[in-house]
PADO-252624 format. One record per residue: z, x, y of N, C-alpha, C in turn; residue in three letters. Coordinates in pm, 1 decimal. Last residue first. Layout:
<pts>
<<Z X Y> <Z X Y> <Z X Y> ALA>
...
</pts>
This chain:
<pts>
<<11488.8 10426.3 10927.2> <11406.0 10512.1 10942.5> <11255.3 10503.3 10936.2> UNK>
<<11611.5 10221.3 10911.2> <11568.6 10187.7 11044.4> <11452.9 10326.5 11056.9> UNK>
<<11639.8 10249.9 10636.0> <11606.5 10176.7 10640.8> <11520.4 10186.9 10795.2> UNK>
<<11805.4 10477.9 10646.2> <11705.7 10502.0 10587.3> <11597.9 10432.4 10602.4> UNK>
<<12045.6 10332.7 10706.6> <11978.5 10458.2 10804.2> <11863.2 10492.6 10762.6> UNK>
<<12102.6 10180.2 10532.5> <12055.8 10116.1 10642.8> <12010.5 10212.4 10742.5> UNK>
<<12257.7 10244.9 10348.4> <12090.3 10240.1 10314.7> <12003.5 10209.8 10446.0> UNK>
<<12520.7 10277.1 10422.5> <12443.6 10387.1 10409.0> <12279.2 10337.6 10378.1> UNK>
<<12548.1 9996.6 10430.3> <12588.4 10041.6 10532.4> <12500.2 10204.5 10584.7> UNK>
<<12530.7 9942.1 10176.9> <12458.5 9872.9 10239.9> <12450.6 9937.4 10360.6> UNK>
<<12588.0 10196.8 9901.9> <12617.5 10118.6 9988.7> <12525.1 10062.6 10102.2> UNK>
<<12482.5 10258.6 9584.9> <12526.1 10265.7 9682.2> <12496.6 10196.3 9816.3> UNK>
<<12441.1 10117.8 9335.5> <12612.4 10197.6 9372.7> <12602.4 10195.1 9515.3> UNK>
<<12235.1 10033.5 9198.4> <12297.7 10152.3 9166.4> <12450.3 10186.0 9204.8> UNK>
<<12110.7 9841.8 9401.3> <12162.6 9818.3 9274.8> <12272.9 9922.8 9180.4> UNK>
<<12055.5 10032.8 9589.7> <12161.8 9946.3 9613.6> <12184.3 9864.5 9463.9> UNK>
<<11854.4 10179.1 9456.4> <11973.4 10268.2 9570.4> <12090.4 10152.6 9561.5> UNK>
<<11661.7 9987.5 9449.5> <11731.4 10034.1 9326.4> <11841.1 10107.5 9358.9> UNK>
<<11611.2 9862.8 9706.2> <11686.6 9802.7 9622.3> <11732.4 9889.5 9537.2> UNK>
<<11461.4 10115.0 9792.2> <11623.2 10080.5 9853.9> <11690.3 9996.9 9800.5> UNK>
<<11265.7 10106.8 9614.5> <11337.6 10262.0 9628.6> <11509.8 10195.0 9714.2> UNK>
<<11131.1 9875.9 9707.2> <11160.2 9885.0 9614.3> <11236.7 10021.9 9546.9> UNK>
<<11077.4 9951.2 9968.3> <11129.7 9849.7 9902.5> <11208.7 9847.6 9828.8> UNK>
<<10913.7 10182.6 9900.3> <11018.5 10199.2 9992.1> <11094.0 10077.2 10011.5> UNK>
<<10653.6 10069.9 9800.8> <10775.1 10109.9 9729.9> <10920.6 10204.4 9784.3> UNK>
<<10584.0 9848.9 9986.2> <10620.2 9763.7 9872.7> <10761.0 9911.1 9801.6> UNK>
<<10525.6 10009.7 10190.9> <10625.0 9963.8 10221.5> <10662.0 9910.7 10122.0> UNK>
<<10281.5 10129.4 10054.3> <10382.1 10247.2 10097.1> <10551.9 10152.2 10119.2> UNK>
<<10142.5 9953.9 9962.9> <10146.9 10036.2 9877.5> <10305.2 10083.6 9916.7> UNK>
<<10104.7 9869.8 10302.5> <10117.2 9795.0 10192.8> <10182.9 9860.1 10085.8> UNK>
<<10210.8 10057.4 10545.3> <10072.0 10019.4 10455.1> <10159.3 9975.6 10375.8> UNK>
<<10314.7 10064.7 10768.6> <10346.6 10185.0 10687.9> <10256.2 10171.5 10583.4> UNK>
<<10250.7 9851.1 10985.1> <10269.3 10021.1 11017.7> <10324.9 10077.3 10942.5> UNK>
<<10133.7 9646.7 10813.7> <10065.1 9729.2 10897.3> <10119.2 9861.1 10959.9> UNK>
<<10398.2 9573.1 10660.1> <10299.2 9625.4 10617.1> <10204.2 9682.1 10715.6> UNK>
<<10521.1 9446.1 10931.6> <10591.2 9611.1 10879.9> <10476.3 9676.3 10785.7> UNK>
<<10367.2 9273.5 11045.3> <10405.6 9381.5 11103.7> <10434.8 9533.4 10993.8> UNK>
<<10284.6 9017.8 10931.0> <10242.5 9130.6 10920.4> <10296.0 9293.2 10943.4> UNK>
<<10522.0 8806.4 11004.5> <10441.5 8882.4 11011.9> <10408.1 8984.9 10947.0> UNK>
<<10484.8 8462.9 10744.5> <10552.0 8603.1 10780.1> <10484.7 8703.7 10866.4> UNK>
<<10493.2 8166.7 10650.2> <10423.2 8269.1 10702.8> <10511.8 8399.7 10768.7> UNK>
<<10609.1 7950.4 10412.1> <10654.5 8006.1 10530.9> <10545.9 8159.3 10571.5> UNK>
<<10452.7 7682.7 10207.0> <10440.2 7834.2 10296.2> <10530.0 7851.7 10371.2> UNK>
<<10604.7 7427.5 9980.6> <10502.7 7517.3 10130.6> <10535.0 7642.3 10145.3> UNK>
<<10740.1 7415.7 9795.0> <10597.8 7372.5 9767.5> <10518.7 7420.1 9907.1> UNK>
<<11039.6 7479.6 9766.1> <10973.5 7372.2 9839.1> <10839.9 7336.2 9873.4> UNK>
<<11115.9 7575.0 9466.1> <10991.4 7610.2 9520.2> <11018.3 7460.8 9622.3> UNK>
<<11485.6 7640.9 9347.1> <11326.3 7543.2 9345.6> <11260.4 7603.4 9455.1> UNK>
<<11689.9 7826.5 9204.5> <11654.6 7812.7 9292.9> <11495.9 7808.3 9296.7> UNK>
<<11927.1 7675.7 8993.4> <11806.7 7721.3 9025.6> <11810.7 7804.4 9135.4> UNK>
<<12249.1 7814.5 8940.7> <12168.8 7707.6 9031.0> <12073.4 7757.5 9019.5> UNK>
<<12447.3 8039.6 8895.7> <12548.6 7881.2 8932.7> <12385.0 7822.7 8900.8> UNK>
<<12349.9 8281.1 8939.3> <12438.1 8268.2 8835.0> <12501.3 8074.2 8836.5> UNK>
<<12163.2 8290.3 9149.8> <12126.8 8256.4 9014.8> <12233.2 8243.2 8860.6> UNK>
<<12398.1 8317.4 9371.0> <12289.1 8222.6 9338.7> <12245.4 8180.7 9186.8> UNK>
<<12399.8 8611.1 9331.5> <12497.2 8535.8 9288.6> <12452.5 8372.9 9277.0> UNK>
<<12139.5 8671.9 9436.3> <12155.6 8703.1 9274.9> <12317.2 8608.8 9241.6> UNK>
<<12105.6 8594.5 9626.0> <12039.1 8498.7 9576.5> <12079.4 8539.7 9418.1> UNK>
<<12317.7 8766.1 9806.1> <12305.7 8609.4 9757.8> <12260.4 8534.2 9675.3> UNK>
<<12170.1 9032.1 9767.9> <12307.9 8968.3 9716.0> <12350.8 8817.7 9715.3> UNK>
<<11902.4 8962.6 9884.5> <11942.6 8972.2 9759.6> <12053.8 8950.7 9695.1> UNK>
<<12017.3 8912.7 10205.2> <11935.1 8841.1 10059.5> <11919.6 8878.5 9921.4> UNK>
<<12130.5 9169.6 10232.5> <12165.5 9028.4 10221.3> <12155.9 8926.1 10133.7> UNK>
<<12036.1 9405.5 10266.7> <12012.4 9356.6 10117.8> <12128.9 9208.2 10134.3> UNK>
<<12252.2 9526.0 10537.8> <12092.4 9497.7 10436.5> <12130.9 9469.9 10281.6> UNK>
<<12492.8 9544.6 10562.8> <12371.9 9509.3 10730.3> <12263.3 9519.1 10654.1> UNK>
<<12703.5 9225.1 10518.9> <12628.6 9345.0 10492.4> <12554.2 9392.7 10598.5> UNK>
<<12897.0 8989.0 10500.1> <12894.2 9058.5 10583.6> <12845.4 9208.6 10602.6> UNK>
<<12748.6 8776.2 10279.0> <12874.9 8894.3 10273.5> <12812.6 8935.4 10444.7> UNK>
<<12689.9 8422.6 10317.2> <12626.2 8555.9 10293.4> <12762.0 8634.7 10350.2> UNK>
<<12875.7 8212.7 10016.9> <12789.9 8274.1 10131.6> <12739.4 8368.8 10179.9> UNK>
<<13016.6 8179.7 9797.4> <13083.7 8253.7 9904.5> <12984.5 8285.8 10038.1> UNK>
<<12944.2 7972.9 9666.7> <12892.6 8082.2 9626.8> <12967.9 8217.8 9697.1> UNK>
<<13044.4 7714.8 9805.9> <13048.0 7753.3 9655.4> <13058.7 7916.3 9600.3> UNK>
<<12898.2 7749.1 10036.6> <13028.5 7774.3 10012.1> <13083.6 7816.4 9902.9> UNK>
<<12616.2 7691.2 9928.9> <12695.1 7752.5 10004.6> <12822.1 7837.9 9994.3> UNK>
<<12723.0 7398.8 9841.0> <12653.5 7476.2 9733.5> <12671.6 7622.7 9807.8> UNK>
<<12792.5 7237.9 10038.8> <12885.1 7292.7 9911.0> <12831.7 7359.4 9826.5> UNK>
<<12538.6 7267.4 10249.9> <12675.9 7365.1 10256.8> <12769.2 7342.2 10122.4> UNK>
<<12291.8 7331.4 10070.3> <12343.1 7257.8 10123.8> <12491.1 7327.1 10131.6> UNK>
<<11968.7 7542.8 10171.8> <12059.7 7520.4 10061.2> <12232.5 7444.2 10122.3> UNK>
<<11691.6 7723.1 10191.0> <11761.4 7604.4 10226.9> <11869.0 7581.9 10076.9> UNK>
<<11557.2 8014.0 10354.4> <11681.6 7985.1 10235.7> <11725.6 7850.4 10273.8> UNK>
<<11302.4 8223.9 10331.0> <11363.0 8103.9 10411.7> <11478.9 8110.2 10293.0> UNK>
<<11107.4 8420.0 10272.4> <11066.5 8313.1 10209.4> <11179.9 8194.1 10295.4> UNK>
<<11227.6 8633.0 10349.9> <11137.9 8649.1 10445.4> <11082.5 8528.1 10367.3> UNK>
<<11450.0 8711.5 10177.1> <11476.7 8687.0 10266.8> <11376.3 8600.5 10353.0> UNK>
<<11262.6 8659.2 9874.0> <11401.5 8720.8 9907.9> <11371.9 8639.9 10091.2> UNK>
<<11341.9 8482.3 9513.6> <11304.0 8520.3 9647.6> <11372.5 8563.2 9757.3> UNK>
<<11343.3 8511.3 9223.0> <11421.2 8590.2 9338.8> <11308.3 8601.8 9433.7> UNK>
<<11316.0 8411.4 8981.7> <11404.5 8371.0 9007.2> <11464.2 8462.3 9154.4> UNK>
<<11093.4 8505.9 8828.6> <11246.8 8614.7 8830.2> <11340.1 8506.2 8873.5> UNK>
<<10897.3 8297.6 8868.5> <10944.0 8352.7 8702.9> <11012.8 8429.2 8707.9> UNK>
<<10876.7 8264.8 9124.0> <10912.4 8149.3 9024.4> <10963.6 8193.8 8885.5> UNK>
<<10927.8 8556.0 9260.3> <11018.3 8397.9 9288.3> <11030.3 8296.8 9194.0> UNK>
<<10743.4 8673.3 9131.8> <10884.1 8675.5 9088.1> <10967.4 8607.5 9176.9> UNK>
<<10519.2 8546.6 9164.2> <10536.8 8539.8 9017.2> <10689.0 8604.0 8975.3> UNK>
<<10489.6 8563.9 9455.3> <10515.2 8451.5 9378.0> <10566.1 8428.2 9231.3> UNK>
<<10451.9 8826.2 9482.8> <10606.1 8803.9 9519.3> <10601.4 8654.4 9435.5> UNK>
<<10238.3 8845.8 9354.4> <10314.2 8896.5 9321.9> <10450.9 8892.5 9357.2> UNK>
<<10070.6 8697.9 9563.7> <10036.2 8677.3 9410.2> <10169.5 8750.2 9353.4> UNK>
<<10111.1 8860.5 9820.0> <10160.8 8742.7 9800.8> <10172.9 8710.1 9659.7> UNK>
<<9963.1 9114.5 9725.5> <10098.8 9125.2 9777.7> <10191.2 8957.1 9758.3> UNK>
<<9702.1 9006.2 9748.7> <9815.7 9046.7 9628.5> <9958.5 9087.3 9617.3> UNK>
<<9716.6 9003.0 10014.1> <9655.1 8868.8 9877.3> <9733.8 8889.9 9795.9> UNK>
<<9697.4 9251.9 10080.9> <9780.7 9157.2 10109.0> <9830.8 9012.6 10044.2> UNK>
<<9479.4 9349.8 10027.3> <9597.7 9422.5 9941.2> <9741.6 9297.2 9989.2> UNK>
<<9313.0 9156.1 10130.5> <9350.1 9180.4 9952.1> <9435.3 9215.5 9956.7> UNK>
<<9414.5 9013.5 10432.8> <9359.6 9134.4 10374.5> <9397.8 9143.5 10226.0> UNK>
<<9454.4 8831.9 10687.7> <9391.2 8757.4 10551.5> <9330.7 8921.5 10458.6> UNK>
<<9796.1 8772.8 10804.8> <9646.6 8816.3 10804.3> <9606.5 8788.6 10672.3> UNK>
<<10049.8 8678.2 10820.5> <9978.4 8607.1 10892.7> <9833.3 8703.6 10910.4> UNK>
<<10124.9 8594.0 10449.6> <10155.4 8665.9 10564.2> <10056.5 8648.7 10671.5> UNK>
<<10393.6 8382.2 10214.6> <10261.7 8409.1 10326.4> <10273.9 8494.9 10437.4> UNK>
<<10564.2 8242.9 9986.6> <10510.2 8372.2 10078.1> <10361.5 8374.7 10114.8> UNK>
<<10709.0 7917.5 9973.1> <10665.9 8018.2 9924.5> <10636.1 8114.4 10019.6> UNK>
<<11092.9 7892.5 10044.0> <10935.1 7874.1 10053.3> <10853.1 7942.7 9984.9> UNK>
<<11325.7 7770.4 9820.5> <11276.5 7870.4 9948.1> <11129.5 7842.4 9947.6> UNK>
<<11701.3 7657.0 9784.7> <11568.9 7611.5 9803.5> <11474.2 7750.4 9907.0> UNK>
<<11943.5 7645.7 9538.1> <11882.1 7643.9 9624.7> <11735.9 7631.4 9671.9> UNK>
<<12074.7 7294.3 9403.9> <12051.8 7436.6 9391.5> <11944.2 7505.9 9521.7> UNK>
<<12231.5 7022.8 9439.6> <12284.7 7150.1 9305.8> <12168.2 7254.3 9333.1> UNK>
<<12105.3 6848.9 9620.8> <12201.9 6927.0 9666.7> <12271.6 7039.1 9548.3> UNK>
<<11920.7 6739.2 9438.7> <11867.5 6849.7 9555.4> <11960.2 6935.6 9588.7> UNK>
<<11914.2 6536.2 9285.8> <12028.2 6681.5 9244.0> <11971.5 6781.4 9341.9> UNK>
<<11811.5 6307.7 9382.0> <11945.8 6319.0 9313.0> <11993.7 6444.6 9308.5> UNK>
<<11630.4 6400.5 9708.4> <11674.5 6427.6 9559.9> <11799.9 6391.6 9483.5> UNK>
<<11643.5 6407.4 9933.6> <11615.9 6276.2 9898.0> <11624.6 6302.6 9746.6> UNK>
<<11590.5 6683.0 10060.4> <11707.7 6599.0 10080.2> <11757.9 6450.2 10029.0> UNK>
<<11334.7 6695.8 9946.1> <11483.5 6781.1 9872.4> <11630.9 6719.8 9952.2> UNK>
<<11203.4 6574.8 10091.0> <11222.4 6534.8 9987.5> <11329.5 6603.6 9903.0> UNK>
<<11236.6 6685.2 10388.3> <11326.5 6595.0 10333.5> <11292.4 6513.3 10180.3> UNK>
<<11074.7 6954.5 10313.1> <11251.0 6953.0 10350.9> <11274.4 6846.7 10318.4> UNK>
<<10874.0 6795.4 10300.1> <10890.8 6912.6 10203.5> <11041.2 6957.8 10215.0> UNK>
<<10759.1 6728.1 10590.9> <10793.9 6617.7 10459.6> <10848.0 6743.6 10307.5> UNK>
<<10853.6 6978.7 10745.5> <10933.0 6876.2 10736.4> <10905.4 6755.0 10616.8> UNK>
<<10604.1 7125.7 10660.0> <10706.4 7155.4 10619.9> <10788.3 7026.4 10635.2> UNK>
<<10309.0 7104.5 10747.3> <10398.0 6949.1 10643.2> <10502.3 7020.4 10638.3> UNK>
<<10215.6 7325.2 10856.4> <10251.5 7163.7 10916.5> <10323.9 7084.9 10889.4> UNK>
<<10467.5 7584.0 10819.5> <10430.4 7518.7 10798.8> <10374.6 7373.1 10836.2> UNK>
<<10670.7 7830.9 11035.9> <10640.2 7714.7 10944.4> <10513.4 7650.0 10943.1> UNK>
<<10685.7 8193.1 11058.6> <10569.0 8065.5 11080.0> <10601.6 7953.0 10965.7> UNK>
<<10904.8 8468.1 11147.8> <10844.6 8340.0 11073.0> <10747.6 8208.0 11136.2> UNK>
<<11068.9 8625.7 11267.3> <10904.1 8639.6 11273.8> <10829.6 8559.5 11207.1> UNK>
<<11304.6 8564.6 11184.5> <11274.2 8505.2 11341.0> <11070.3 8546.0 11356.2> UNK>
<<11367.0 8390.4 10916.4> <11407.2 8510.4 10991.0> <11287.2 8483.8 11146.6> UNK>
<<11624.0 8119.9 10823.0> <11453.0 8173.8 10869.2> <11478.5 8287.6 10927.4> UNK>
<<11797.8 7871.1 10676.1> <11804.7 8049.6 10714.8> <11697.5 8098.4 10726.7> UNK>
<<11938.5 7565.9 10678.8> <11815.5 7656.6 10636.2> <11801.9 7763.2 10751.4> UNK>
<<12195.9 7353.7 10552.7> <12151.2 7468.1 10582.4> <11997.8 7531.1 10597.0> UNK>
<<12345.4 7030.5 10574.6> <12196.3 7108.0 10514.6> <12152.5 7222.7 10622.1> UNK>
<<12565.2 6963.8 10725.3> <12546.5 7037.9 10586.0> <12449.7 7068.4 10484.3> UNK>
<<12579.2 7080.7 11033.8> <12565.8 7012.6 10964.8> <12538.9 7070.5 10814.6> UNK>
<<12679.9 7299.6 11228.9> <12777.5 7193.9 11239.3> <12742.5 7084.0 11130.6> UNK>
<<12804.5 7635.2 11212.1> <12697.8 7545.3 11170.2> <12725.3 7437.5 11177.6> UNK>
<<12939.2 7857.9 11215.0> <12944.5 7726.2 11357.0> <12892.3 7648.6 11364.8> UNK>
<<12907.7 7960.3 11028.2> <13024.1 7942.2 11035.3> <12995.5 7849.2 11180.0> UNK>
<<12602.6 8087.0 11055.8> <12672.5 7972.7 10939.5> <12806.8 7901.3 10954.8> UNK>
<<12672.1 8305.1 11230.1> <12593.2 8183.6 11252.2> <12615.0 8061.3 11178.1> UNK>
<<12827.1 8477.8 11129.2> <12866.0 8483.4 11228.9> <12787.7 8280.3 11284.3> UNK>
<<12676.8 8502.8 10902.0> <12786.0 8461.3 10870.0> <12842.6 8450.2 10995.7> UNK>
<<12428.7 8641.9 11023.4> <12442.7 8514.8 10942.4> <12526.4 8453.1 10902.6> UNK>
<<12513.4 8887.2 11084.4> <12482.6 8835.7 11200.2> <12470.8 8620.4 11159.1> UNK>
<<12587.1 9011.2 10871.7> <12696.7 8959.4 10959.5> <12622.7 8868.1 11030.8> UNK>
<<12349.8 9026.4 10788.5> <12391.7 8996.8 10693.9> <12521.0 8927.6 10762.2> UNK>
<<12180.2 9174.8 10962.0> <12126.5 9011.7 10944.5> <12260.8 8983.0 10826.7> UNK>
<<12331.6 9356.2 11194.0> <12301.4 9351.4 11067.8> <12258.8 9221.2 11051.6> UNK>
<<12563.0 9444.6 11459.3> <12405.6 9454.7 11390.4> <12409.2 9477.4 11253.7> UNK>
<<12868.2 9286.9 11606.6> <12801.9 9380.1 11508.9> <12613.4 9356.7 11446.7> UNK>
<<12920.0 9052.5 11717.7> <13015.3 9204.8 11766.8> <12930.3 9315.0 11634.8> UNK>
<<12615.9 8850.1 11777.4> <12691.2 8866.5 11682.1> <12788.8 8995.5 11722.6> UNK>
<<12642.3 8588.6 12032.9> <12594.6 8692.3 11983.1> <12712.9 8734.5 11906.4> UNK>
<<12454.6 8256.7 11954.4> <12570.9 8315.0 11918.2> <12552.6 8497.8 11915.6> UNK>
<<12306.7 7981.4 12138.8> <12288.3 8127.8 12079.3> <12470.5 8174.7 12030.1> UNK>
<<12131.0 7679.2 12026.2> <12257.1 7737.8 12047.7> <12235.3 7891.6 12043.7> UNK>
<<11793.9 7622.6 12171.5> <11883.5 7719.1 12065.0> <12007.7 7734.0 12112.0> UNK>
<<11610.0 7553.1 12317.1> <11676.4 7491.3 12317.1> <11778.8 7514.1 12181.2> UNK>
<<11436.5 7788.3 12428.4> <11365.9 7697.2 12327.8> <11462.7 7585.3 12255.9> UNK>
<<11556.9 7876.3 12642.3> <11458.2 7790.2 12687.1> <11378.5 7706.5 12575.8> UNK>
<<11765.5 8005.8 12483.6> <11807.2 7963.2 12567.4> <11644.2 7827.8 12594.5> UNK>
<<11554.5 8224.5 12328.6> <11634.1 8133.5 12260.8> <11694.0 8011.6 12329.5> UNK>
<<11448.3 8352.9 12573.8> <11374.2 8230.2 12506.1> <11416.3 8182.9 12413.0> UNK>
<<11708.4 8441.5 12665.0> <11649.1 8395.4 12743.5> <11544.7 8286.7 12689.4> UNK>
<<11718.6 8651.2 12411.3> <11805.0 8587.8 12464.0> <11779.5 8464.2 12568.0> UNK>
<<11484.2 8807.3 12390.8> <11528.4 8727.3 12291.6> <11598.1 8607.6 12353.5> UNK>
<<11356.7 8958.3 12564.8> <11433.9 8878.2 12645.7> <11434.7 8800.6 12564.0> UNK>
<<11529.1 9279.7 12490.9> <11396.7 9193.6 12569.9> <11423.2 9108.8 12617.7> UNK>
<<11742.4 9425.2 12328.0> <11719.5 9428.1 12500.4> <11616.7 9410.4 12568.9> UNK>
<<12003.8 9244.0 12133.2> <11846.1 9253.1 12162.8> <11875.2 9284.5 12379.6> UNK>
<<12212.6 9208.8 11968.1> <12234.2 9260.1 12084.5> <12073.5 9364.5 12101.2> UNK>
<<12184.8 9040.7 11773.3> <12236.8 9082.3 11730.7> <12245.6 9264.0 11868.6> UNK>
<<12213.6 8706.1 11767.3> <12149.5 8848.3 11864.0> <12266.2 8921.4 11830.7> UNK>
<<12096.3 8367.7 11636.5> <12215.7 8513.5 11633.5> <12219.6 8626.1 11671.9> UNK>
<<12046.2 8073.4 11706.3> <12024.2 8188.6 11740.4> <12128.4 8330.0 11713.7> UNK>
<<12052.0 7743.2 11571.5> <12144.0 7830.4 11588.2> <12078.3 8028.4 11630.0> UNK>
<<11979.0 7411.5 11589.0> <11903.0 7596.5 11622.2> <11988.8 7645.6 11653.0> UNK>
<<11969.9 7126.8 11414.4> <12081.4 7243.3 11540.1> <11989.0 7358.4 11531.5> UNK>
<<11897.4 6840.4 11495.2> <11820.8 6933.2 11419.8> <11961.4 6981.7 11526.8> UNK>
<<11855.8 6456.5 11350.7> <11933.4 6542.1 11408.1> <11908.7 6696.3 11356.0> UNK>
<<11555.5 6403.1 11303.3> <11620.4 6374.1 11283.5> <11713.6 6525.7 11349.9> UNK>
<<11215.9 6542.5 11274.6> <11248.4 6396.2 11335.4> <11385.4 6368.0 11350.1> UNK>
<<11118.8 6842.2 11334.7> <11182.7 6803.4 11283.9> <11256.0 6668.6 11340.5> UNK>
<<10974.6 7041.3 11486.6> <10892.2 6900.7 11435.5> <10974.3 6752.2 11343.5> UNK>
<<11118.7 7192.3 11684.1> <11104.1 7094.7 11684.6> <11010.0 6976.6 11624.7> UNK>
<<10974.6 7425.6 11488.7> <11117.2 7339.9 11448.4> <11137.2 7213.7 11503.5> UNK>
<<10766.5 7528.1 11605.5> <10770.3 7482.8 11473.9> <10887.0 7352.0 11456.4> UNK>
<<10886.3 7652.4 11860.8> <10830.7 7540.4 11830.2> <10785.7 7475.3 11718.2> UNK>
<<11059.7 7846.8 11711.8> <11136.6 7759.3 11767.0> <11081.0 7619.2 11778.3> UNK>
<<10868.4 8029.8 11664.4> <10934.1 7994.2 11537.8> <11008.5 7836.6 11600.5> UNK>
<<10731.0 8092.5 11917.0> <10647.5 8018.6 11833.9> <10747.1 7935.9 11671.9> UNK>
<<10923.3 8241.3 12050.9> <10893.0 8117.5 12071.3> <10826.5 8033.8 11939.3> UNK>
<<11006.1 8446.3 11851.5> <11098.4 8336.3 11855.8> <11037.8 8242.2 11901.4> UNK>
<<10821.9 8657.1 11876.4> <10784.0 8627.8 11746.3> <10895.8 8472.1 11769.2> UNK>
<<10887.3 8804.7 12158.8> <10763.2 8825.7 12082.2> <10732.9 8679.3 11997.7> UNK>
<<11154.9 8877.5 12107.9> <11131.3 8776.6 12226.8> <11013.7 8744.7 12202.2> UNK>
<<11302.7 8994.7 11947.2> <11211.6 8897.1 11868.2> <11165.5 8802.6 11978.5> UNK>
<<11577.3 9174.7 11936.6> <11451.5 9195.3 11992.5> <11293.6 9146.5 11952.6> UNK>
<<11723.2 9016.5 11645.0> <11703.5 9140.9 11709.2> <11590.8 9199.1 11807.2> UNK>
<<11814.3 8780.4 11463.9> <11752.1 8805.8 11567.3> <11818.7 8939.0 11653.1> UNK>
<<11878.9 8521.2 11260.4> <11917.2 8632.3 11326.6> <11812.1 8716.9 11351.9> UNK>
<<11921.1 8122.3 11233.9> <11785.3 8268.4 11288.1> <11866.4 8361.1 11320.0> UNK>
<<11967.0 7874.1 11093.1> <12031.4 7953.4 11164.9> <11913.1 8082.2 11153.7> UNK>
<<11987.9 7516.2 11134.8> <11898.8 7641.2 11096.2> <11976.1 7729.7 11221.1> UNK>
<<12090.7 7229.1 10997.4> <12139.6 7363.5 11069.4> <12040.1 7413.8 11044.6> UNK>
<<11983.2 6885.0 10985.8> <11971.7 7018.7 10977.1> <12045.6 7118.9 11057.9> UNK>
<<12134.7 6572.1 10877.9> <12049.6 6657.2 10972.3> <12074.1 6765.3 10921.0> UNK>
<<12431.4 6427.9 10767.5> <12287.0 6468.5 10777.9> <12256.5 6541.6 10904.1> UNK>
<<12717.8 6505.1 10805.7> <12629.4 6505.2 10660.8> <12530.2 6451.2 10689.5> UNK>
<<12843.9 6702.3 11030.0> <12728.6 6606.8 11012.6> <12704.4 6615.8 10881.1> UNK>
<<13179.1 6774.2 11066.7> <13030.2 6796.2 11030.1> <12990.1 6694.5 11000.5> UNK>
<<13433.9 6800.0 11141.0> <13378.5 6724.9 11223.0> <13197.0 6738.4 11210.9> UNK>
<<13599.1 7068.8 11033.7> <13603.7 6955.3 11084.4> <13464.0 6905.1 11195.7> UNK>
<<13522.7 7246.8 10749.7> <13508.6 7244.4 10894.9> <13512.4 7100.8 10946.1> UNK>
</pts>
């Protein structure tokens, strides 16, 4: 792409009726000292996503199709600099996040692999505790974090990989598994906070294995397109 920044940040957010959960992600971001882009992706929200993407000083892009998987490749592609990072829009950074981004930008080999946060959710309940304890032990020891941890990772590494497919679920996974065939993927040592939400309206137990029932569906054969009814179900 002509005319990219080799420094500063892209962050790209897809976004579906997140008028709720965007301000607060947006102000996070401006903590960032050096050239920053906010890329917004609506994926044709009817609150007023749109409006506080606009006032939180976000390029917006809307996506001709719903899915975080298009809606990210729709966003990546107008990205104008070559350090990437992919947040989903109910997200909470971190204070120190920014010294934690630019030491991976200050790395001899930062740019060979990818990068995610750790997991956090924004209440303080055991089953939740453990919920975190357990995504950690297969981010660092599977090697798979998934969506709701962030994704920094530099555009030739990116590219490299083919980027995200144009799916409407399991995005993240399909990336990060092609991912693991090239490249770590390192711990940036902070939190990204997550809401609560979905564990609170199906319970913990219940959403971990309805999770875990749609990955194996999609490991299996079948399709992204079809899991996704099940999904909104």
């Amino acid at each position: 792409m002509a005319g990219l920044s080799v420094a500063g940040l892209s962050v790209v957010i897809p976004a579906l009726n997140e008028a709720r959960h965007l301000p607060l992600l947006l102000a996070d971001l401006q903590q960032w000292p050096e050239a920053l882009e906010i890329i917004v992706v609506d994926g044709g929200s009817t609150d007023k996503t749109i409006p506080v993407a606009h006032q939180g000083g976000a390029h917006l892009v809307k996506s001709p199709v719903q899915g975080r998987g298009q809606q990210l490749q729709w966003g990546l592609q107008s990205a104008q600099h070559s350090w990437l990072l992919v947040l989903h829009a109910d997200s909470r950074l971190s204070q120190h996040w920014v010294t934690h981004v630019q030491r991976v930008f200050t790395m001899a080999k930062g740019q060979q692999q990818a990068w995610a946060f750790d997991f956090r959710v924004d209440e303080r309940r055991p089953m939740l505790r453990l919920l975190e304890w357990c995504v950690a032990l297969r981010s660092r020891w599977g090697q798979m974090p998934y969506g709701d941890q962030g994704l920094l990772i530099h555009r030739s590494l990116y590219e490299r990989i083919g980027g995200y497919r144009p799916i409407a679920l399991m995005e993240d996974l399909d990336i990060i598994e092609r991912l693991r065939r090239v490249s770590r993927i390192g711990s940036l040592g902070c939190a990204l906070t997550t809401s609560a939400r979905r564990w609170n309206h199906r319970g913990v137990m219940n959403q971990a294995w309805r999770n875990a029932q749609l990955r194996r569906r999609w490991k299996n054969g079948v399709k992204a397109e079809d899991l996704i009814q099940t999904y909104r179900r």
